[in-house]
Structure formats: structure tokens, C-alpha cells
KOLPA-121990 format. One line per 8 residues: number of its first residue (from 0); for each residue x, y, z of C-alpha. Coordinates in steps of 0.02 Angstrom, whole numbers, plus 50000, padded with zeros to 5 digits. Each point is the difference from the previous one (the first is absolute). Layout:
N
NUM = X/Y/Z; ...
//
This chain:
443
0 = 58394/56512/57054; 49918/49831/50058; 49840/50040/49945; 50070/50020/49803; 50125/49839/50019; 49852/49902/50043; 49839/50058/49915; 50014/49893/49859
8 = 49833/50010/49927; 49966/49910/49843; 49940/50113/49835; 49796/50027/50007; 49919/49868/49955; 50096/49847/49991; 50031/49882/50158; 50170/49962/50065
16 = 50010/49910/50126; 50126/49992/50147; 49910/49865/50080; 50057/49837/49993; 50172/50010/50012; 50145/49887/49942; 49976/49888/50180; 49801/49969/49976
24 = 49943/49840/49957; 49879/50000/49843; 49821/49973/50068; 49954/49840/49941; 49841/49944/49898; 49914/49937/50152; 50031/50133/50110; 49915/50134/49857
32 = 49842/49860/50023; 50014/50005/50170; 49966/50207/49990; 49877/49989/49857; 49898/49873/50111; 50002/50131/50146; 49934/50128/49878; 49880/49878/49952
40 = 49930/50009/50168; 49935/50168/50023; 49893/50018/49824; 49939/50171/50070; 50186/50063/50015; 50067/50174/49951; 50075/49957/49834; 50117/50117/49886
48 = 50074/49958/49825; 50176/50033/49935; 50049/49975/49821; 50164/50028/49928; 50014/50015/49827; 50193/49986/49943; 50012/50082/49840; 50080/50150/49940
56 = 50020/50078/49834; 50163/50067/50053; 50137/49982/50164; 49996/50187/50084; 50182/49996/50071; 49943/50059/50177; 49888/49813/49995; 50009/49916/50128
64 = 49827/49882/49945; 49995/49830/49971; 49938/50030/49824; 50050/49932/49801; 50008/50086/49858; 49884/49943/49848; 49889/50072/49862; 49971/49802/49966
72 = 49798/49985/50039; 50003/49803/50003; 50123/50015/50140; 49865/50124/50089; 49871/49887/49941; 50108/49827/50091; 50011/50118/50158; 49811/50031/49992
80 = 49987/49813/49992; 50103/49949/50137; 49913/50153/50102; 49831/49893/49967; 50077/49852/50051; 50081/50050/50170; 49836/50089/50048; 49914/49831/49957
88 = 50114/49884/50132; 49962/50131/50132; 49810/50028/49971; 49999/49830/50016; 50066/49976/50156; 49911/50134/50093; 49833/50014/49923; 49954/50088/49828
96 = 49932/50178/50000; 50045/50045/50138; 49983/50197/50048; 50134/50108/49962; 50004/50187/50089; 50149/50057/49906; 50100/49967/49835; 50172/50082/49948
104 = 50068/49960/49823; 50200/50056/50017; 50133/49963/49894; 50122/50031/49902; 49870/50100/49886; 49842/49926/50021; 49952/50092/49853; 50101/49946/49895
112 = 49858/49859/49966; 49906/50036/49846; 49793/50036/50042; 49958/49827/49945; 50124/49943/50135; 49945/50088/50128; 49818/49962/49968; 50048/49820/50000
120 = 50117/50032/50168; 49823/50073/50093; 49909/49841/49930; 50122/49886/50087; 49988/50098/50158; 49796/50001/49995; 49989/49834/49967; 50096/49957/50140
128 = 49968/50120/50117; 49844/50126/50052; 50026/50160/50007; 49915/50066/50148; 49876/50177/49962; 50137/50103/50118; 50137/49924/49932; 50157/50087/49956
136 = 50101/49995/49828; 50145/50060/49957; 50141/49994/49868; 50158/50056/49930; 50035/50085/49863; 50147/50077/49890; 49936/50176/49933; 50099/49967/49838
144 = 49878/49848/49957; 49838/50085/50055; 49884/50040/49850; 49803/50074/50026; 49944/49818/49931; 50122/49922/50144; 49942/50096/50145; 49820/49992/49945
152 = 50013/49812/49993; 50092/49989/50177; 49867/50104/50078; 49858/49915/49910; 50074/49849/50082; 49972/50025/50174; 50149/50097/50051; 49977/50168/50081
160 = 50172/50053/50047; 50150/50022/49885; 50180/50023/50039; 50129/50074/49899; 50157/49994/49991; 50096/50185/49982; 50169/49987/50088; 50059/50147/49929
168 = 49973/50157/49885; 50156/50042/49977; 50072/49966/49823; 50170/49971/50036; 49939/49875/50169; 49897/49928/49854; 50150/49951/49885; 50098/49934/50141
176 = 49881/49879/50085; 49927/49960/49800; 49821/50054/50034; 49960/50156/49889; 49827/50075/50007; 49965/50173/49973; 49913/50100/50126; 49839/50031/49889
184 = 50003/49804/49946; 49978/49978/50202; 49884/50127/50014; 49878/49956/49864; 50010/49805/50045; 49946/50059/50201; 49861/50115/49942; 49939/49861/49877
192 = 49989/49885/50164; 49897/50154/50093; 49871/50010/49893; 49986/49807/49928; 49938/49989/50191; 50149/49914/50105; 49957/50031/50196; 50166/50013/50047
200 = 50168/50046/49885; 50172/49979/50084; 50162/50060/49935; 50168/49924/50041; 50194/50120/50023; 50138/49905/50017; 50140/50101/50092; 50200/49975/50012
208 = 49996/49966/49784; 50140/50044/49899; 50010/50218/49948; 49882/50054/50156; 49993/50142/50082; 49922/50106/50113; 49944/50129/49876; 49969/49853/49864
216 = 49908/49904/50120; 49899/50148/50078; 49955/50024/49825; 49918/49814/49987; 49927/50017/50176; 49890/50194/49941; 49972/49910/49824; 49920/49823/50090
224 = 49907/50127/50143; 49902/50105/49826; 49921/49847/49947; 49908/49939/50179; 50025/49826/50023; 49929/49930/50163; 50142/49900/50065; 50183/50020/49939
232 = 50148/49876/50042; 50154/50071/50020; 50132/49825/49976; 50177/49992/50044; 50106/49952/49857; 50126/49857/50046; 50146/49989/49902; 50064/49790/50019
240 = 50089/49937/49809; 50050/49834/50085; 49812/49929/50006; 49944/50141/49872; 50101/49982/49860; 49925/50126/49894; 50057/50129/50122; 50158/50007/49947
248 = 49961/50096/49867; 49961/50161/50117; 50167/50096/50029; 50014/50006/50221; 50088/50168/49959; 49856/50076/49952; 49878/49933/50172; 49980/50125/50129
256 = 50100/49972/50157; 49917/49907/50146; 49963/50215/50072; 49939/50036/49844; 49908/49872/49976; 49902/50011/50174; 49995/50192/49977; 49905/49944/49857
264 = 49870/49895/50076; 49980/50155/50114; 49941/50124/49885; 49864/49864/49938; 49941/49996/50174; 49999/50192/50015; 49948/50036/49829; 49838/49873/50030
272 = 49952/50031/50172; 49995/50197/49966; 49886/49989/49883; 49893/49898/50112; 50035/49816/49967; 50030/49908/50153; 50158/49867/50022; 49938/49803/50018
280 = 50142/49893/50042; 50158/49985/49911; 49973/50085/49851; 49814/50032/49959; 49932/50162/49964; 49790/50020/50034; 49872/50131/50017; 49927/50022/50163
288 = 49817/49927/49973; 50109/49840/49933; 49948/49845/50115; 50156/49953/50008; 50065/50176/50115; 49847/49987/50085; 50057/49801/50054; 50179/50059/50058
296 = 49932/50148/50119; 49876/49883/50067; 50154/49861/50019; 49928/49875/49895; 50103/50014/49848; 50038/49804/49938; 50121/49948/49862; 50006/49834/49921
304 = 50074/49967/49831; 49896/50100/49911; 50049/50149/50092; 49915/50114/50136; 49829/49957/50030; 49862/50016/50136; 49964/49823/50029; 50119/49904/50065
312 = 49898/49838/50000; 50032/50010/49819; 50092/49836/49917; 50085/49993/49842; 49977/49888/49856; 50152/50025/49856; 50025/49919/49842; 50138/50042/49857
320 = 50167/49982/50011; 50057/50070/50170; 49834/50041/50093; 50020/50020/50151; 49859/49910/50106; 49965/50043/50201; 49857/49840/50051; 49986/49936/50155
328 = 50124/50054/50117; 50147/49962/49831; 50075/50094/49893; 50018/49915/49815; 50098/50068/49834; 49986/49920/49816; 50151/49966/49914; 50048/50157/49923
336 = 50061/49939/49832; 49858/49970/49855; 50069/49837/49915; 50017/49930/50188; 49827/50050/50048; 49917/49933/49850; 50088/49826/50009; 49947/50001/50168
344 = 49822/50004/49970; 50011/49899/49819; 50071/49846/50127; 49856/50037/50109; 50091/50069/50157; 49973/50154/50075; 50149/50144/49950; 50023/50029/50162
352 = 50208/50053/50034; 49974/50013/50194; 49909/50035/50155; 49978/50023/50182; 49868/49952/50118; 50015/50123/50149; 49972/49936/50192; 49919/50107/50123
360 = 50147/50111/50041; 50061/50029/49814; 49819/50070/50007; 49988/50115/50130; 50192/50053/49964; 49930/50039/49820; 49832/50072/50021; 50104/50109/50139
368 = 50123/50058/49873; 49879/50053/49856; 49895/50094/50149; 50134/50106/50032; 50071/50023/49793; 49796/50028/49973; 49949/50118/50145; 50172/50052/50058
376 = 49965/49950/50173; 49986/49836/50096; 49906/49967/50168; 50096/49950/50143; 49909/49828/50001; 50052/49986/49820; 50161/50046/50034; 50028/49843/50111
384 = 50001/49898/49858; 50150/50064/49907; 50137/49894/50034; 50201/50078/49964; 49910/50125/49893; 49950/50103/50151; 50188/50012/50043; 50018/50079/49837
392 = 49854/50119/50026; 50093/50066/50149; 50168/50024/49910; 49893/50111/49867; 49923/50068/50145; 50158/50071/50051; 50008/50082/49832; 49814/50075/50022
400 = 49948/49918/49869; 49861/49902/50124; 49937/50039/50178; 49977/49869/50131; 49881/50032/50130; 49891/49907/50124; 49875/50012/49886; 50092/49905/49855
408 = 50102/50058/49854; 49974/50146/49872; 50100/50038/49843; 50070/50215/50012; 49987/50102/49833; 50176/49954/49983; 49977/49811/50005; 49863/50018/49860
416 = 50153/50013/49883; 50079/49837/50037; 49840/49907/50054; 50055/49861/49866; 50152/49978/50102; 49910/50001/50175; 49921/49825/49949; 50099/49932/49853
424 = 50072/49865/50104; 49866/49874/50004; 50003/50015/49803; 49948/49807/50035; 49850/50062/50088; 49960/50161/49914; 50059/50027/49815; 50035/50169/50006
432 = 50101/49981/49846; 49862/49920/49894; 49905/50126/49879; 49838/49891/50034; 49997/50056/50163; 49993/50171/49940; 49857/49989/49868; 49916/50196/49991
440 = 49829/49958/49984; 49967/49881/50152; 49856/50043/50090
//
């Protein structure tokens, strides 16, 4: 049960990072220059937007976000202030208004901003950034906070696709995991969405929570499938008190076995692909016109830390506490705690925790990696620049969970279970573990 031991995916929504562990060195002020100035270079770059907004109105015990809990607006309002401000030292070292092809607003519960906050959290975005006329945006939101007014506002703002988080149906899941909304709540929030005009609605399932089971959870699965969304995530609940406190307060007797669990995930991936969605990577659920299906059969599904995409010249601008940034060849994270963050920028330093600049074969090794998690097979050229993970591929290929071939390496039906595990490894190189990597509405 490898695959369940080690697919420790955060809770939709919220990054957590795995990168940067205890032996990194922080990446220093000047370094962060040093990658801002290489951004700087190429004005005509392929430029995405990540914002994390870190507010809750209450702790889900499943969470796994980097998130506070607050109904104070000034503290929402000081966030919104530092947001301005961080945006401000960036735009100023690589150029003001410069194009942006996609935006993604996670959280926490992004929503959980009042309208005039949001309006004012677009305004600091336009007046730093252009949206470009085919430019994607995206956000998060908690169903439970979502009024007609809300999602009226967030669509009148610019965004055209809307995710939402379910998890589960089931009432007695609900209590356990803290997170009770009714089915009909769910349903009227999603068909609000549909006809305010949203392009694109996703809905998240958490499985392995507290009281499932396969009748329960088939239940969910049939009851998410009647409402038609156009992507579904289907998210691995990890269960880890020590660095999730909160946690604690879900009873382990009452979590599905590691077969249970995995049976689980199965029946999503029956349940969806019989009724003709088609199965994107780890845990993403699409319909078959969806670009992001048509990318992997062609073999040039991408993900970067906004999640599967089909351009993988794509680089990644975050801000908020814990954005996860992918720039020139280095992989940066914010510190993850508020107060932190905000004295950060109040002192006039970047919040930046750590970082890593990659060299040409932490590149290839990469880009070779997420080839074969995206498109679930790897050229033979490609292959050659996996290092003691292609050792490991032939171990699992022992197990037929891949096949190696002259022609390079391809991932069985089998191996699609524990692809998390195939690559999880490099965690240094690939977050697998970080929820930003897995954001639904990347395009």
C-alpha cells in the first residue's frame, strides 16, 4: 500500500508545501533579485498569477491549508494592504503591467472576503498587472459562503471559472471532518454559478475522511455526477496531527484502512470514467472535449504550480502567504505564516521563506518527471535524463506498474493508481504534495 503511505496530498485549495526541507538554505534577498531581474528580461514572457488568500471563517478538521481563522475585516483589510504592497516591490522590479495569461485566487476561502474586498483585491491586481483578452481566471470558493450577490460580483469581475469545494455528501462524513452542507445547499449554490455565467465550475471529493464508505461514498460520487460539473477533483485525504494539530480531533478509528481507502479512490475513477469523463493525472476528472484530455493524448500535458496545463512555457508569479512561485529555472515559496509575511513586507523585504534555482540537469530530470506524471509515458531520450529515479522505475516495473521498452517508459492501468508514488521522490523537484500544484481550473 505505497501508493496510500505516500500520497499525501494537501486539502483543496490550500498550499502545503514539502519543498524546502529542514536542510535548505533560505533563499536570500539578493538571490529573489537576481530571478526577478531574469524575469525582467523577457517583457513578452508567458506570465501566470497565484494569489493565496489565508483566511477562513472556520478550521475544517481534514485542513491541511495554510489558512487563519477571522471574521475581523481590518485584519482582511491589513492583508489586502500588504497584498498591494508586495505586488508593488515586484512590479517594480520587472516592469509594470505586464501581461498576465492566467490568474488563480486559492485559499483558505477566498470567499470569505466581503464584495467590497474582493473588488478592491481585482483593483490591486489591474493596476499592477494586464490582463490579457484570452486570459484565464479562476478562484476558489467555499459553497457555504456563496450568495447570488457573491457569485454575481466574482463573475462580473473577470473570473469565468469557479471551483467548489464538496468533499463529501454524506452527513455523518460531514460531522466528522466539521464541514456540513446539505446536498440541496450544494446543489442550489452550483446551479446559481451555471446560470450567473461561470465557463467552467469544478467540484472537489476528498476520499479516505472519517465514516466513508463504499455505499456512502458511491452515494456522493451519483449525487456530484446529477449536477454536471466540467472537471471534478477527486483529493486524497492525509491524516498527519504532528504538523496539523487540528487533526487530532478526527478519531483514526473511524478512517478507512489503507484497502479501503484505495478501493475508494477506485470507484471515483470507475464511477467518473463510465459516465464518460476521462482521467487527467493524479486525480482530475474532465470531459472529453476538455483541453486538458485532449493535451495528455497528444503528450503535451504540462503541470506547474498551478496545476495541469497545456503550456509549459508558463511561469508563475505568487503572492500571499505561502505562494508558491516557479520563475526562471527556481522554485520560490512565501513564508506561510500571516504575521511573518506581513512584517516581511512592512520592513521592506521580500516574504520570501526559501528557494531553489535549478541547473540544467535538475531541469531535464524535472521536466522528465512531470512528462511522465502528465502523459504517463516518457520518451527514451527523456528517459536518459532521470538519474537513480530510473532504477526505481524498473523496480515498479517489476510490479507492472510501468513498462520499459526501447522506445522509453509508459505507466500500465495499474501504475495509474500509485502514479504519486512513481515520482514522489524528487518532492524537491516536483511538489507533488503541494495543493498548488493541483489547482482544477488551470488551463
Amino acid at each position: 500500500m505505497e501508493f496510500l503511505e505516500r500520497h499525501d496530498l494537501a486539502a483543496p485549495g490550500c498550499p502545503m508545501s514539502s519543498l524546502g526541507s529542514a536542510g535548505d538554505k533560505p533563499f536570500t534577498q539578493t538571490q529573489y533579485l537576481d530571478v526577478l531581474d531574469t524575469l525582467r528580461q523577457a517583457p513578452d514572457g508567458n506570465l501566470a498569477l497565484y494569489i493565496h488568500v489565508p483566511f477562513c471563517h472556520v478550521r475544517c478538521l481534514y485542513c491541511a491549508c495554510d489558512t487563519t481563522v477571522t471574521h475581523s475585516l481590518e485584519k482582511v483589510d491589513q492583508y489586502l494592504d500588504a497584498l498591494e504592497r508586495e505586488m508593488d516591490m515586484v512590479t517594480e522590479r520587472i516592469g509594470r503591467r505586464r501581461p498576465i495569461q492566467q490568474l488563480h485566487v486559492g485559499g483558505g476561502t477566498p470567499n470569505h472576503l466581503n464584495e467590497p474586498q474582493l473588488a478592491r483585491l481585482m483593483e490591486i491586481v489591474e493596476s499592477h498587472f494586464e490582463l490579457a483578452p484570452e486570459s484565464c481566471a479562476s478562484i476558489e470558493c467555499n459553497p457555504r459562503r456563496a450568495s447570488v450577490g457573491q457569485l454575481e460580483l466574482i463573475h462580473g469581475l473577470g473570473f469565468e471559472r469557479i471551483s467548489f469545494g464538496v468533499q463529501d455528501l454524506n452527513l455523518d462524513v460531514q460531522r466528522a471532518i466539521g464541514r456540513v452542507q446539505s446536498l440541496n445547499m450544494v446543489r442550489d449554490v452550483f446551479l446559481t454559478a451555471r446560470q450567473t455565467g461561470f465557463e467552467s465550475i469544478n467540484l472537489d471529493l476528498v476520499y479516505g475522511l472519517p465514516f466513508q464508505t463504499p455505499r456512502g461514498f458511491q452515494a456522493t460520487l451519483d449525487q456530484v455526477l446529477d449536477l454536471g460539473p466540467d472537471r471534478v477533483a477527486c483529493f486524497s485525504y492525509a491524516h498527519d496531527p504532528a504538523r496539523r494539530p487540528h487533526q487530532h480531533a478526527i478519531n483514526t478509528a473511524h478512517l478507512p484502512t489503507p484497502a479501503e481507502k484505495l478501493a475508494l479512490f477506485h470507484r471515483a475513477v470507475r464511477t467518473f470514467t463510465e459516465a464518460g469523463y476521462r482521467w487527467v493525472g493524479l486525480d482530475l476528472f474532465v470531459l472529453e472535449d476538455d483541453e486538458l484530455y485532449e493535451a495528455q493524448v497528444d503528450g503535451r500535458l504540462y503541470r506547474n504550480s498551478l496545476g495541469y496545463t497545456t503550456s509549459a512555457d508558463r511561469q508563475v508569479l505568487a503572492f500571499g502567504p505561502s505562494g508558491t512561485a516557479e520563475l526562471a529555472d527556481a522554485l520560490i515559496r512565501n513564508e506561510s505564516d500571516l504575521r511573518v509575511w506581513q512584517m516581511r513586507l512592512n520592513n521592506g523585504q521580500f516574504p520570501v521563506a526559501w528557494g531553489r534555482r535549478l541547473d540544467e540537469a535538475d531541469r531535464r530530470r524535472r521536466q522528465a518527471l512531470l512528462h511522465l506524471m502528465c502523459n504517463l509515458q516518457l520518451p527514451a531520450s527523456s528517459a536518459a535524463d532521470l538519474d537513480h529515479e530510473y532504477e526505481q522505475l524498473c523496480r515498479k516495473a517489476e510490479q507492472g506498474l510501468v513498462e520499459i521498452s526501447e522506445e522509453g517508459i509508459r505507466v500500465t492501468p495499474q501504475g495509474r493508481y500509485i502514479l504519486h508514488g512513481l515520482c514522489s521522490d524528487q518532492d524537491d523537484l516536483i511538489d507533488c504534495s503541494s495543493s498548488q500544484w493541483r489547482f482544477r481550473m488551470s488551463s
